[in-house]
Structures are given as C-alpha cells and as structure tokens.
C-alpha positions in Angstrom: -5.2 -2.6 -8.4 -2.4 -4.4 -7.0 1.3 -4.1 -6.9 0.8 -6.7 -10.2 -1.9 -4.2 -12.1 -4.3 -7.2 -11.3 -8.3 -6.1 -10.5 -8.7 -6.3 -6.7 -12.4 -6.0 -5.4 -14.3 -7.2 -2.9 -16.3 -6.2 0.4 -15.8 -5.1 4.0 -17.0 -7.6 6.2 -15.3 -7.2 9.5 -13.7 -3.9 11.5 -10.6 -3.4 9.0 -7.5 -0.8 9.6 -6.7 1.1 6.4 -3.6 2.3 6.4 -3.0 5.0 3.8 0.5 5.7 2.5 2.4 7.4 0.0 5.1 5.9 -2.9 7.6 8.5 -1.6 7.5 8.0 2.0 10.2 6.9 3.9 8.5 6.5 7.1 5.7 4.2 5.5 8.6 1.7 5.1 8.1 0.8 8.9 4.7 0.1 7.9 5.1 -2.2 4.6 7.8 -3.9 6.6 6.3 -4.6 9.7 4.8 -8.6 9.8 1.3 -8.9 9.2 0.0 -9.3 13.1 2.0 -5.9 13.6 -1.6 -3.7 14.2 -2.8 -6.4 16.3 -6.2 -8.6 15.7 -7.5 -7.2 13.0 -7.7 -7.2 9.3 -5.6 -4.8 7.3 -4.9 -3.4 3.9 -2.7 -0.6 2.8 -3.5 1.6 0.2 -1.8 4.0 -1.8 -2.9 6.7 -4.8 0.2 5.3 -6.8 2.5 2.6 -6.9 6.2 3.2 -5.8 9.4 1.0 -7.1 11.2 1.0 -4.0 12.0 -3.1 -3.3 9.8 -3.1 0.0 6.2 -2.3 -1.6 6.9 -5.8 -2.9 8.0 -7.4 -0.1 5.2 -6.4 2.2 3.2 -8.9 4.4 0.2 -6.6 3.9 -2.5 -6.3 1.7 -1.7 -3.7 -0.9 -3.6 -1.9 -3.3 -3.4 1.1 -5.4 -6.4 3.2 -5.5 -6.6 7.1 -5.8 -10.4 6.7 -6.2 -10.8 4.2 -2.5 -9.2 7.2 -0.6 -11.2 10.2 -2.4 -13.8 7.8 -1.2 -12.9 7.1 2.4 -12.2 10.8 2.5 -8.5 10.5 2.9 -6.3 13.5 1.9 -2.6 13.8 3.4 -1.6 10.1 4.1 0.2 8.4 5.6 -3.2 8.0 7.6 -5.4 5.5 9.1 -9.0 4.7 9.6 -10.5 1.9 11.6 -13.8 0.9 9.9 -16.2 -1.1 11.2 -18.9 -2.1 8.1 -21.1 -3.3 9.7 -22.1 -0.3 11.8 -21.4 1.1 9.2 -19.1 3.9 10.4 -15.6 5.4 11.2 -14.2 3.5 14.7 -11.1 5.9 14.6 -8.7 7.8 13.1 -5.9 9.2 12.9 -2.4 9.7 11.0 0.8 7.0 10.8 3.8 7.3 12.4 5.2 3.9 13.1 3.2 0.3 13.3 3.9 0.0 17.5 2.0 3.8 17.4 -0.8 2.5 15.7 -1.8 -0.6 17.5 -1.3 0.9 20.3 -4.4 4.0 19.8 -6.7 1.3 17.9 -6.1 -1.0 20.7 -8.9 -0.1 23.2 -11.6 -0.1 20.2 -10.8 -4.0 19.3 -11.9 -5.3 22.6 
C-alpha cells in the first residue's frame, strides 16, 4: 500500500535497491529525505511494515510502500536494511543494513557497473 492506502503492485524488472525502514526511526529520516539519485543509478523503493505520521514519510522523493508481508517475503527482519536485487538473475546482489544514504551508495556502488 502506499502512504495514501492506494493498492501498489507491480514487477521487478531491473537491479532495484530496497531499502527497508521502520515508522519510528530517526535515522531512516536521512533516507526518506535524501533526493531520489541519492543511491546512485539505480531504481529504488522504500518499504516499511507500517506507516508512520511523521511529516517526512510524506515528503519523500522515494518510492514508498507499506508492506509487512514484501519483507517477510524478501526475508527482512531488523530494518533499517537493504538488499540489492537483481530479477533477472534472479537473486540477492548485496546486502546489508542502513546507516545513512552516502553509506549506502557507496557499498552497492561496485555491483552497478
């Protein structure tokens, strides 16, 4: 669902960072705030199991969704946490777990090339 309770679906079709966060994180701010290029050349969508109030989950450049049941799925347990997917092969490029948005990019870096 999105931030609107609207029905979001669709398919992987390229490598995709998934960035998972929680409602009551402080730190994740960094992330919701930071422009959408922020993780470099590659698509990107933020999920969280629930929704949070705070003003920035609104004002976020990112894709966002609310989904307990994608990260059961994806495997994720303790965000904030990513994963670097690539669908088409099918499998888990990297990993690993959020502390800023400059952090990120900079370990998924060498696997976008």
């Amino acid at each position: 669902m999105s931030l609107a309770g609207e029905l979001v679906q669709g398919d992987f079709d390229r490598t995709t960072l998934i960035l998972a966060i929680k409602e009551d994180c402080l730190g994740c701010r960094s992330v919701l705030e930071s422009p959408a290029d922020a993780f470099g050349d590659v698509a990107t969508l933020v999920v969280a199991a629930r929704a949070s109030t705070e003003p920035w989950w609104g004002a976020t450049s990112h894709q966002l969704v609310v989904s307990d049941l994608l990260l059961q799925q994806l495997d994720v347990r303790w965000p904030p946490f990513y994963v670097l997917i690539d669908p088409v092969a099918e499998r888990v490029v990297t990993e690993g777990v959020v502390f800023a948005p400059e952090q990120v990019r900079e370990e998924i870096a060498p696997y976008l090339m």
